[in-house]
BAFI-3210 file (N, C-alpha, C; in Angstrom, 3 decimals, decimal comma, padded with zeros to 6 digits):
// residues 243
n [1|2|3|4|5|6|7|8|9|10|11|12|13|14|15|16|17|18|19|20|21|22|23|24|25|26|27|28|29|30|31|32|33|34|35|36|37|38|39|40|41|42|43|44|45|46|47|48|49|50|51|52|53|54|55|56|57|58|59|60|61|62|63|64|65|66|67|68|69|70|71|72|73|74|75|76|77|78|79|80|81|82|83|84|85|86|87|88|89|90|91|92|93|94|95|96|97|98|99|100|101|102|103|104|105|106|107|108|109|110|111|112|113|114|115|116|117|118|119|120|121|122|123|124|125|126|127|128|129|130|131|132|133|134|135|136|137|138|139|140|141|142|143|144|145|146|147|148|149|150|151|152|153|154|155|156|157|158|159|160|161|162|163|164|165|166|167|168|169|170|171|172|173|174|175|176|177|178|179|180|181|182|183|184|185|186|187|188|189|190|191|192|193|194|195|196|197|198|199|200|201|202|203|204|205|206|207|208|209|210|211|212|213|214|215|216|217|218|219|220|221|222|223|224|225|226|227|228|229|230|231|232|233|234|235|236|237|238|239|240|241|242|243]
n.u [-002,751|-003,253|-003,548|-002,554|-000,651|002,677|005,739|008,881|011,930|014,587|015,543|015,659|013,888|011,518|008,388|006,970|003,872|003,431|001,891|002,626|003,060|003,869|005,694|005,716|008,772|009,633|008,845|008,571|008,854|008,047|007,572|007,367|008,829|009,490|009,464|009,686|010,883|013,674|015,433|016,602|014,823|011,821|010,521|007,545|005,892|004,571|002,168|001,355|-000,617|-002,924|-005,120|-006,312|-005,083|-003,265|-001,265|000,177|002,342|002,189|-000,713|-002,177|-000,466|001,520|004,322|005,631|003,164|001,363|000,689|-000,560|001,054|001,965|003,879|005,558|007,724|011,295|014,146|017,214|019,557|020,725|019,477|017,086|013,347|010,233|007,035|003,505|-000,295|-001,963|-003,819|-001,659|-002,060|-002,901|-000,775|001,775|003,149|005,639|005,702|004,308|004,609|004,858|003,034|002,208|000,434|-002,838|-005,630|-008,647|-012,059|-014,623|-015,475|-016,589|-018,051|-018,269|-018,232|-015,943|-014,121|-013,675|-013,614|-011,050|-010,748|-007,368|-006,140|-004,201|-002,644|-004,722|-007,770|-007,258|-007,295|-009,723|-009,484|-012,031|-011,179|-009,497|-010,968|-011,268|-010,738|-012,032|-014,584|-015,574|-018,324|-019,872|-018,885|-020,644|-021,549|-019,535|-018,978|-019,522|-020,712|-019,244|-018,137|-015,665|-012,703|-009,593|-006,875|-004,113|-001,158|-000,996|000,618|002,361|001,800|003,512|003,866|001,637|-000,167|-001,320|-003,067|-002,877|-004,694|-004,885|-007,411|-007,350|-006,523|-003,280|-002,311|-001,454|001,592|002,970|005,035|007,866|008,088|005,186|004,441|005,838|004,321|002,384|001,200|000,287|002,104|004,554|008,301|010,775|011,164|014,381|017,366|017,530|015,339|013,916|015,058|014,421|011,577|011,396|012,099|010,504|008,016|008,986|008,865|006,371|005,390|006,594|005,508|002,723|003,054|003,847|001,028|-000,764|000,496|-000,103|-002,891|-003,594|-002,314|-004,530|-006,787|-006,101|-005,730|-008,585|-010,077|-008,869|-010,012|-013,063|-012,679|-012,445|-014,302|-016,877|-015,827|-016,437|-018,913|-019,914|-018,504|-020,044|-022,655|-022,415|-022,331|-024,193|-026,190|-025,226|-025,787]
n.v [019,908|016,457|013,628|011,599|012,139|011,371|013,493|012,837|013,124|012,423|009,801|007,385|007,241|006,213|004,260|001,964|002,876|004,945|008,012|011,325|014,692|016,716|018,943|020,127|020,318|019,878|019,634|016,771|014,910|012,772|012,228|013,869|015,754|015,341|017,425|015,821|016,556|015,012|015,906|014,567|015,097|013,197|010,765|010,974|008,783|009,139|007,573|007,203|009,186|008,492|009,512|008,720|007,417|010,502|012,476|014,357|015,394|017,989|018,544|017,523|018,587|021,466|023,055|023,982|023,610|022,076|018,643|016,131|012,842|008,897|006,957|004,349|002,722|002,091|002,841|003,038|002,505|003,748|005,976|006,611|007,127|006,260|007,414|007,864|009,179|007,343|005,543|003,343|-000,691|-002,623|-005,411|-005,535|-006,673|-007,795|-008,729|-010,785|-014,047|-017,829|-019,731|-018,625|-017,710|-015,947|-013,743|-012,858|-011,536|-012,928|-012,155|-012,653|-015,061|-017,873|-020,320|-022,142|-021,143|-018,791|-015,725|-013,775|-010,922|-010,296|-007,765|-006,722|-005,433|-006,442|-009,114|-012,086|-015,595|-018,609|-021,688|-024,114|-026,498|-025,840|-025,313|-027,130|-029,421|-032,192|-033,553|-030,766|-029,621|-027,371|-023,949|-022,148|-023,852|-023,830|-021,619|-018,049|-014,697|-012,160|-013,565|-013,857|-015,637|-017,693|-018,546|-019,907|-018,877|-020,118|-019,770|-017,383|-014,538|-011,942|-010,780|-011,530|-010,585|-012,292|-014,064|-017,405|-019,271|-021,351|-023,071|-025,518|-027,498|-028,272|-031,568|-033,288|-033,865|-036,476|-037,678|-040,124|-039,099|-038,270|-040,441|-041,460|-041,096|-043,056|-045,685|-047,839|-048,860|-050,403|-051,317|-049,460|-050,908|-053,086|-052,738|-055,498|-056,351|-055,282|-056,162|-058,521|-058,693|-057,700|-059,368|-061,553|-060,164|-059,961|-062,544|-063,679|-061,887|-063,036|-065,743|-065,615|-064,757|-066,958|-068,933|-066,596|-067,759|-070,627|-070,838|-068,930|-070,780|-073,143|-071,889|-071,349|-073,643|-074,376|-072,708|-073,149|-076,010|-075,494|-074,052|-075,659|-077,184|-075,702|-075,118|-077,641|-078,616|-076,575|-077,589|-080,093|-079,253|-078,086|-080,419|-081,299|-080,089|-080,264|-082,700]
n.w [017,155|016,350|018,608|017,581|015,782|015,619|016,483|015,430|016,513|014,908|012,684|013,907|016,148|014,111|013,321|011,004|009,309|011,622|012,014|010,845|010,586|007,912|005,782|002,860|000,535|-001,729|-005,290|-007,378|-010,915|-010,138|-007,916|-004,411|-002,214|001,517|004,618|007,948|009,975|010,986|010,022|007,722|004,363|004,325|000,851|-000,778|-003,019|-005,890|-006,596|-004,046|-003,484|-002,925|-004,454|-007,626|-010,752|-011,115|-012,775|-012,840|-009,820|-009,044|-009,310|-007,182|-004,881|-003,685|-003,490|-000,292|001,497|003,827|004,791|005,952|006,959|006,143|007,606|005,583|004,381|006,251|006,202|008,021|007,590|005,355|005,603|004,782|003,747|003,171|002,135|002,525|001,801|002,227|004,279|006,258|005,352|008,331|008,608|006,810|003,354|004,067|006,287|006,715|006,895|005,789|007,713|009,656|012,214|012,452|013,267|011,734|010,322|008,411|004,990|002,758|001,315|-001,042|-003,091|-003,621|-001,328|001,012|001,909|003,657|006,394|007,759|008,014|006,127|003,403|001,133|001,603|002,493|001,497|001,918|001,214|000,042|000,515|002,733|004,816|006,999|009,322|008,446|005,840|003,827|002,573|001,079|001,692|003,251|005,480|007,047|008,337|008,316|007,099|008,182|010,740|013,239|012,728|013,322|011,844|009,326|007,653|004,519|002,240|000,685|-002,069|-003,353|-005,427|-006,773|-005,307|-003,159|-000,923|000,809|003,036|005,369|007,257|008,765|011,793|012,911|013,225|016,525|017,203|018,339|021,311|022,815|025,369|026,027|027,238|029,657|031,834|031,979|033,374|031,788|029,494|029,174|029,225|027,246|024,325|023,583|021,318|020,134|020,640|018,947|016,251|017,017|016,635|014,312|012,292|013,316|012,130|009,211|008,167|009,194|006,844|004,648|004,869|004,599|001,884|000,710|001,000|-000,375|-002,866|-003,024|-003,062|-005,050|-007,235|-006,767|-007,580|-010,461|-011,002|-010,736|-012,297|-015,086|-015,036|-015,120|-017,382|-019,559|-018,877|-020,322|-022,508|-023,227|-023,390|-024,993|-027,315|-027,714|-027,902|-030,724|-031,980|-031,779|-033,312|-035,700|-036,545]
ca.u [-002,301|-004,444|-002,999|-002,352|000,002|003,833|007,183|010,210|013,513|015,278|014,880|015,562|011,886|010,222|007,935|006,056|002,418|003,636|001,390|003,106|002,835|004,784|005,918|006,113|009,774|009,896|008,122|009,468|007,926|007,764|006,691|007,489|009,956|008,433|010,193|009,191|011,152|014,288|016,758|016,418|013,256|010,941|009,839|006,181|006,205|002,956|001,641|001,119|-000,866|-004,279|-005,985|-005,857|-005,002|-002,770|-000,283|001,358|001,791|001,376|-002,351|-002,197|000,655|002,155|005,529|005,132|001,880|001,024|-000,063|-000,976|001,361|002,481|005,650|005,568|009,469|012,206|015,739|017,915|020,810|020,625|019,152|015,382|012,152|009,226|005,696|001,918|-000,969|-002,882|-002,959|-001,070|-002,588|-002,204|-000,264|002,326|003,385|006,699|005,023|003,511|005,278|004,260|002,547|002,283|-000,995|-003,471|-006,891|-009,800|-013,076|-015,123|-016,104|-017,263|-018,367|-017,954|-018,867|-014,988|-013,730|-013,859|-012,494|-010,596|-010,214|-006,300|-005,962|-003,394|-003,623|-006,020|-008,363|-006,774|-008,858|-009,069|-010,028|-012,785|-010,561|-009,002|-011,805|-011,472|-009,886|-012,773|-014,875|-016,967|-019,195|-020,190|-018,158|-021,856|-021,850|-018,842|-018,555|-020,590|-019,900|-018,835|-017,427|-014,297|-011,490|-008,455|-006,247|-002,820|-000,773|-000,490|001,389|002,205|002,474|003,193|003,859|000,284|-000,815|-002,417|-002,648|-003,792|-004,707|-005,870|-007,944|-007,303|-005,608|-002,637|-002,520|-000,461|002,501|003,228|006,721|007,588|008,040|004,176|003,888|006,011|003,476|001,020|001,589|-000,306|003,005|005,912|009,450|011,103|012,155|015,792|017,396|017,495|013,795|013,243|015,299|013,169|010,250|011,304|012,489|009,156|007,479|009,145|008,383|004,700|005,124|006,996|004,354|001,559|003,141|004,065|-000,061|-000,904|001,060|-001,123|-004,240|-003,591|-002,446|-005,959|-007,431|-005,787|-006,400|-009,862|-010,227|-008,927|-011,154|-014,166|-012,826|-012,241|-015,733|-017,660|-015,155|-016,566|-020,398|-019,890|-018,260|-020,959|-023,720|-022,438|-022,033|-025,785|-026,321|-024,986|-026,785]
ca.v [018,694|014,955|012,808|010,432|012,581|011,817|014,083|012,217|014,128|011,568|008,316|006,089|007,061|006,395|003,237|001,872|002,921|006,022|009,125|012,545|016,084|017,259|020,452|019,633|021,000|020,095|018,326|016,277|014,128|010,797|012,195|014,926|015,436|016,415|017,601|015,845|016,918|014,734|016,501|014,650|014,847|012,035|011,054|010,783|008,642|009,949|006,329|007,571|010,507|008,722|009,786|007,596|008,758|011,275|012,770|015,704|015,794|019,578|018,685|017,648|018,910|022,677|023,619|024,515|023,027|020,737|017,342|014,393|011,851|007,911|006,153|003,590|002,066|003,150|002,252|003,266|002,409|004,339|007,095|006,795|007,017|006,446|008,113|007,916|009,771|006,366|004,642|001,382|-001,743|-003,084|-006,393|-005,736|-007,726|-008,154|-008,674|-012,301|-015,071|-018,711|-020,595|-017,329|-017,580|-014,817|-013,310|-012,034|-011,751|-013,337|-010,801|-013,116|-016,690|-018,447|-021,697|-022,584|-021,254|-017,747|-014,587|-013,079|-010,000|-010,232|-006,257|-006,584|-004,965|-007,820|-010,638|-013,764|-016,588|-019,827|-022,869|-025,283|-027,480|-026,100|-025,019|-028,170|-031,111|-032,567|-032,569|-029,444|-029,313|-025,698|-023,138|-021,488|-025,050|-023,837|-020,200|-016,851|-013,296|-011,178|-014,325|-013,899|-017,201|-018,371|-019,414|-019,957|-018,546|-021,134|-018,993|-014,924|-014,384|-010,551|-010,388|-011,407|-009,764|-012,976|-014,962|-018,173|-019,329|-022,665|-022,705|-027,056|-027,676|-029,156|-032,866|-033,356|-034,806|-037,756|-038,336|-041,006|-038,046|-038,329|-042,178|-041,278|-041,049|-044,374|-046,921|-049,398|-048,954|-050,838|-050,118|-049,218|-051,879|-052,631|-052,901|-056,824|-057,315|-054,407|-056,806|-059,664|-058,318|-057,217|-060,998|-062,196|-059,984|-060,834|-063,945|-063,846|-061,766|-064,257|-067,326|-065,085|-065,139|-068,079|-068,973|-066,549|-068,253|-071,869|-070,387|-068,735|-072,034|-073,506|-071,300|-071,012|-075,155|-074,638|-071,981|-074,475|-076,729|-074,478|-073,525|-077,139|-077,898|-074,874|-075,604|-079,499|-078,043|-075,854|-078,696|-080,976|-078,429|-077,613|-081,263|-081,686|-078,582|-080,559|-083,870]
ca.w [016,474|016,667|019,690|017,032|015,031|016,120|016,297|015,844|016,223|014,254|012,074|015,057|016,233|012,862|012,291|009,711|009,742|012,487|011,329|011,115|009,826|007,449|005,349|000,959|-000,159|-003,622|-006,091|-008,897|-011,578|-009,385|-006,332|-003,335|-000,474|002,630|005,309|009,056|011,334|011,486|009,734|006,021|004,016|003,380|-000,138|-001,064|-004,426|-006,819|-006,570|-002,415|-002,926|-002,370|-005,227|-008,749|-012,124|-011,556|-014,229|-012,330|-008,909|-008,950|-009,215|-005,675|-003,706|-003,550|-002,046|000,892|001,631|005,045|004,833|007,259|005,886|007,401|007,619|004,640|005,093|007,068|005,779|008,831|007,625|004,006|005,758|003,556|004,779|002,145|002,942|001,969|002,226|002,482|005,695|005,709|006,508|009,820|008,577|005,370|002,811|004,640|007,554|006,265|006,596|006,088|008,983|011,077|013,234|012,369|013,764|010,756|009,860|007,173|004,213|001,346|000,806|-002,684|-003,197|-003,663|-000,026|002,128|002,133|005,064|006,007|008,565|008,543|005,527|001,764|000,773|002,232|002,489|000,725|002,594|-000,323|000,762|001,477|004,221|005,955|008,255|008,958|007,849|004,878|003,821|001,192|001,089|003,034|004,094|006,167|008,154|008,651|008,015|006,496|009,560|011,537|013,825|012,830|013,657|010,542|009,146|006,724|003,663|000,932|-000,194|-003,598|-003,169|-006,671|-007,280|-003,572|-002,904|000,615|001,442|004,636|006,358|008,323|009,163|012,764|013,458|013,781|017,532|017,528|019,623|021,211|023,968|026,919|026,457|027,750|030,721|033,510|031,598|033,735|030,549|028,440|029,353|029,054|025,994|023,405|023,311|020,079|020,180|020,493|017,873|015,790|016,993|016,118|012,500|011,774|013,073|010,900|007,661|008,742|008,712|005,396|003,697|005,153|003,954|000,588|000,084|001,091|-001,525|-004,191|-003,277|-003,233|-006,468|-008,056|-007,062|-008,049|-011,643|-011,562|-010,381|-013,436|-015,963|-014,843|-015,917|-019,140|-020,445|-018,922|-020,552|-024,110|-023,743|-023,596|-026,723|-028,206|-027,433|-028,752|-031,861|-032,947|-031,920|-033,946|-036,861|-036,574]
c.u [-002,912|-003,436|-002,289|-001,617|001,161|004,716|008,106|010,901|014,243|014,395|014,905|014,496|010,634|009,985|007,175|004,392|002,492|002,725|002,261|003,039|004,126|005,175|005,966|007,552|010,186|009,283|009,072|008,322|007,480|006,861|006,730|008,186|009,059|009,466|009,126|009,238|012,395|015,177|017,073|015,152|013,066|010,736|008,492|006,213|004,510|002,004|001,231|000,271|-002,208|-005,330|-005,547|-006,168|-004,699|-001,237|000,463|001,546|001,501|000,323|-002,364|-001,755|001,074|003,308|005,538|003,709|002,149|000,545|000,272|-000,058|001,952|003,491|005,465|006,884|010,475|013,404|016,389|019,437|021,318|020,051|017,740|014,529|011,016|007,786|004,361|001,374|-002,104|-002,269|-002,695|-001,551|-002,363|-000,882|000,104|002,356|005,221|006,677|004,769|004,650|004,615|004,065|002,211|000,483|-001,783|-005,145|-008,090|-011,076|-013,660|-015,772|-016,501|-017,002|-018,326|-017,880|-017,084|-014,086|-014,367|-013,013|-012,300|-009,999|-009,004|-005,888|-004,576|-004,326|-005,118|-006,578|-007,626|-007,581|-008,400|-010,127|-011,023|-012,459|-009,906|-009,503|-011,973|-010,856|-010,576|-013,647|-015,927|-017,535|-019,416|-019,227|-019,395|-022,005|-021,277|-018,651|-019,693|-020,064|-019,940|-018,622|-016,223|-013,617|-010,638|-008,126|-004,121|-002,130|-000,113|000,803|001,332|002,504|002,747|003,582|002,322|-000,725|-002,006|-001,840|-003,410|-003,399|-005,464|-006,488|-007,964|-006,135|-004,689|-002,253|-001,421|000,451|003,126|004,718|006,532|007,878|006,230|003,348|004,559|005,560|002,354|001,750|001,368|001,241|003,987|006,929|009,770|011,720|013,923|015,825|017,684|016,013|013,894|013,651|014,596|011,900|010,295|011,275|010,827|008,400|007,278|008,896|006,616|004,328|004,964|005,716|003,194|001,779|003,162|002,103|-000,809|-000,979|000,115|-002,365|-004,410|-003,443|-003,721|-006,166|-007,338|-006,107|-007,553|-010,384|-009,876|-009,772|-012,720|-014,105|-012,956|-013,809|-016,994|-017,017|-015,879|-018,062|-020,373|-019,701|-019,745|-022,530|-023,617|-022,519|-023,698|-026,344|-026,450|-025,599|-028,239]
c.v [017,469|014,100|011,844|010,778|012,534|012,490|013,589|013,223|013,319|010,270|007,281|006,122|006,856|004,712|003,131|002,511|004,160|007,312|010,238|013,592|016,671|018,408|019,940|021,166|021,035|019,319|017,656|014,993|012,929|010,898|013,411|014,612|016,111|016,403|017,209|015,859|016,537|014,604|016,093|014,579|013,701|011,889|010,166|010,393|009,048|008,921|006,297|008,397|010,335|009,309|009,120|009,001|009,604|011,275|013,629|015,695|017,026|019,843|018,624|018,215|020,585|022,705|024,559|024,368|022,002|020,105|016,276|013,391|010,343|007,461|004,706|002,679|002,999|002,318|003,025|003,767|003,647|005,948|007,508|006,319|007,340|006,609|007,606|008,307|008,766|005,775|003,372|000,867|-001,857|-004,126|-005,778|-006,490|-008,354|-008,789|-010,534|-013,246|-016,684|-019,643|-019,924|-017,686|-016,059|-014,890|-012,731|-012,262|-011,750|-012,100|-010,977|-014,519|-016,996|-019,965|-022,348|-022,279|-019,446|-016,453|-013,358|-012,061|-009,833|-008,866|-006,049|-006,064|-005,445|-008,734|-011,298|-014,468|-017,975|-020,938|-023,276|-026,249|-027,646|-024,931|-025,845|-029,542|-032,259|-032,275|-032,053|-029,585|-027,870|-025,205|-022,255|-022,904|-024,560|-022,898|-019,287|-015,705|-012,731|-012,259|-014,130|-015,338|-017,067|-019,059|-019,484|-019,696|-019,623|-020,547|-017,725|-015,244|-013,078|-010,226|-010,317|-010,743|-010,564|-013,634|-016,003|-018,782|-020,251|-022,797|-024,547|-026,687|-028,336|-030,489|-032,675|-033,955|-035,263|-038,262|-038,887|-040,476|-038,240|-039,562|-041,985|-041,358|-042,230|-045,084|-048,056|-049,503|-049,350|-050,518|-049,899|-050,088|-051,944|-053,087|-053,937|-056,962|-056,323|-055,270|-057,831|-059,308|-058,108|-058,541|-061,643|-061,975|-060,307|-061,785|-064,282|-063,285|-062,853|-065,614|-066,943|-064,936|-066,011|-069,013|-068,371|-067,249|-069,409|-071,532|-069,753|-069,585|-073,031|-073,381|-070,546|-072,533|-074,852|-073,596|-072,550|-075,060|-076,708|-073,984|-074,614|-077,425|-076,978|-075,181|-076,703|-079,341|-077,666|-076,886|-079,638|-080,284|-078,198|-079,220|-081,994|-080,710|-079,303|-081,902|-083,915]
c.w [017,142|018,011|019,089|016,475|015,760|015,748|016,530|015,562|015,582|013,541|012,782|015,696|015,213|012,935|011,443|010,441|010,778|011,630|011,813|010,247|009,509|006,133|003,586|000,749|-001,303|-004,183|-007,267|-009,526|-011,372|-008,119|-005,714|-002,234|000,293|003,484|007,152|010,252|011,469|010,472|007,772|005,781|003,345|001,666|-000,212|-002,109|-004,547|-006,728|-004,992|-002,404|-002,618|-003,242|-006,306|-009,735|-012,337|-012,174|-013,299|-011,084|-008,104|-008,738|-008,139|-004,809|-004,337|-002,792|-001,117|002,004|002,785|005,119|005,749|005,831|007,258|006,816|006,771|004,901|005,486|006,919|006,699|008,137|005,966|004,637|004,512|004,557|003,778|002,971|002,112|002,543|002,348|003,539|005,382|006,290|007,430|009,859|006,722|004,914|003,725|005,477|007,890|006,164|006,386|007,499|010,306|011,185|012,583|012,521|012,070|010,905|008,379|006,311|003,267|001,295|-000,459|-002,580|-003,382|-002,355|000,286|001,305|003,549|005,614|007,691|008,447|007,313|003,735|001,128|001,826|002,165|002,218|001,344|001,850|000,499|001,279|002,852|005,367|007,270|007,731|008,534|006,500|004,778|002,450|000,694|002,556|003,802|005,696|007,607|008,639|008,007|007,702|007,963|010,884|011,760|013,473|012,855|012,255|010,651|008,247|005,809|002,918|000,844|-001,109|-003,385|-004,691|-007,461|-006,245|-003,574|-001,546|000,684|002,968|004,190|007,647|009,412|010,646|012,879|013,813|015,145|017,506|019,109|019,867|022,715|025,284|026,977|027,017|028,594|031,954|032,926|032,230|032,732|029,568|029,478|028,760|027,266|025,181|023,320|021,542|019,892|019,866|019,554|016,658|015,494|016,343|014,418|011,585|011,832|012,128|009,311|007,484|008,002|007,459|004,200|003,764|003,973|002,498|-000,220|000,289|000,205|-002,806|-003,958|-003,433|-004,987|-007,656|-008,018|-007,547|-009,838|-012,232|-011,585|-012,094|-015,036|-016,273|-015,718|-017,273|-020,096|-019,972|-020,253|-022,427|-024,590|-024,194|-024,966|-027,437|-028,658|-028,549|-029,881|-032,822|-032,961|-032,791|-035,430|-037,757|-037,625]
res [x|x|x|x|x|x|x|x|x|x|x|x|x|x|x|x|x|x|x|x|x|x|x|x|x|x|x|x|x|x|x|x|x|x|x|x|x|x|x|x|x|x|x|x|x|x|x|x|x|x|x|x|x|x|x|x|x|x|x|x|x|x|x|x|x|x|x|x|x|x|x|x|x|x|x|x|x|x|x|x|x|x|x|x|x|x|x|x|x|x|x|x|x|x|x|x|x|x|x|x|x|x|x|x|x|x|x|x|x|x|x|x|x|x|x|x|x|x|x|x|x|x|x|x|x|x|x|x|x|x|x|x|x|x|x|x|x|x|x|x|x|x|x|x|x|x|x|x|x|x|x|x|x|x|x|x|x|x|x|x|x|x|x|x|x|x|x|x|x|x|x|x|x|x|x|x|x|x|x|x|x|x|x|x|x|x|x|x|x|x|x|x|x|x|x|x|x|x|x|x|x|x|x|x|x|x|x|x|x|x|x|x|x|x|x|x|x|x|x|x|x|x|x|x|x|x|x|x|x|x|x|x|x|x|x|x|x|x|x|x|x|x|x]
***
């Protein structure tokens, strides 16, 4: 037996993705129980067996028959333990959460972003846009097919078994434990001058508005001005016009 093949004596040693050998005890029209050791048998649904397009799973499986099978989910508490004869990704859909950190490599460029392969069902596709905190024109600009990156989990759809990922950093946030050791910053505002300061402000709003408003009345005289001059012209021309 492979080094890689485990024997649990129970379901409290089973995880996901665990490989183990196990015995076929019955078939039925969905799938197969297997028996692997720890006291109830697994089921193998027909949609597990690793080959497409089948109708019976008689075609594949025999009772009594020994197959390499892995640990798909493990309900403890229900006492179930679902199998496949396909190995499971490394990273489920369960697995994914948003903003989780993750390791891949690049496996297809597209003029609209990447695709990444994080060791789960699918690539992860990371847009053009958030190839960088800056901007990209082409994603050939910023990355390459069989490049190692660093990303972030945007969204799962697992209904559509889609992932996106960003690949943009972090902006840092700034809090006043990090001016602590600057001697250039003085102390901390009390809430009097923060006051002061807000008054001043409105202050210089208000000035600056009310400076607006005269400048704009000029400048609505000064526009007058020009229309009665440019009206008096026309005038003037048309009555030489008529002469």
């Amino acid at each position: 037996m492979s080094a890689d093949i485990a024997t649990p004596g129970s379901i409290e040693e089973l995880a996901p993705r665990m490989e183990l050998r196990g015995k076929v005890t019955r078939l039925e029209l969905t799938g197969a129980f297997v028996d692997i050791g720890i006291g109830e048998d697994a089921f193998l649904h027909i949609s597990q067996l690793n080959k497409p397009d089948i109708r019976n799973v008689s075609d594949v499986l025999d009772v009594d028959s020994e197959i390499n099978v892995f640990v798909l989910k493990v309900d403890k508490e229900a006492g179930r333990v679902a199998l496949s004869m396909s190995k499971p990704p490394a990273v489920t859909w369960d697995e994914l959460s948003e903003g989780d950190a993750v390791n891949g490599k690049v496996v297809r460029i597209e003029n609209f972003g990447v695709f990444v392969d994080i060791g789960a069902e699918r690539p992860g596709m990371v847009h053009v846009s958030e190839l960088s905190n800056n901007y990209v024109k082409s994603p050939s600009d910023v990355v390459s097919v069989g490049q190692d990156v660093e990303a972030r989990v945007l969204k799962v759809n697992k209904r559509k078994r889609q992932i996106d990922l960003t690949m943009k950093t972090s902006e840092p946030v700034v809090s006043a434990s990090d001016y602590e050791d600057d001697e250039d910053v003085g102390e901390m505002p009390t809430a009097m001058e923060l006051a002061l300061r807000r008054a001043m402000a409105a202050q210089s709003d208000a000035d600056e508005d009310v400076s607006d408003k005269l400048a704009s009345g000029k400048n609505a005289r000064k526009a007058r001005r020009s229309s009665d001059t440019q009206d008096d012209i026309i005038s003037r021309t048309l009555r030489s016009q008529q002469k």
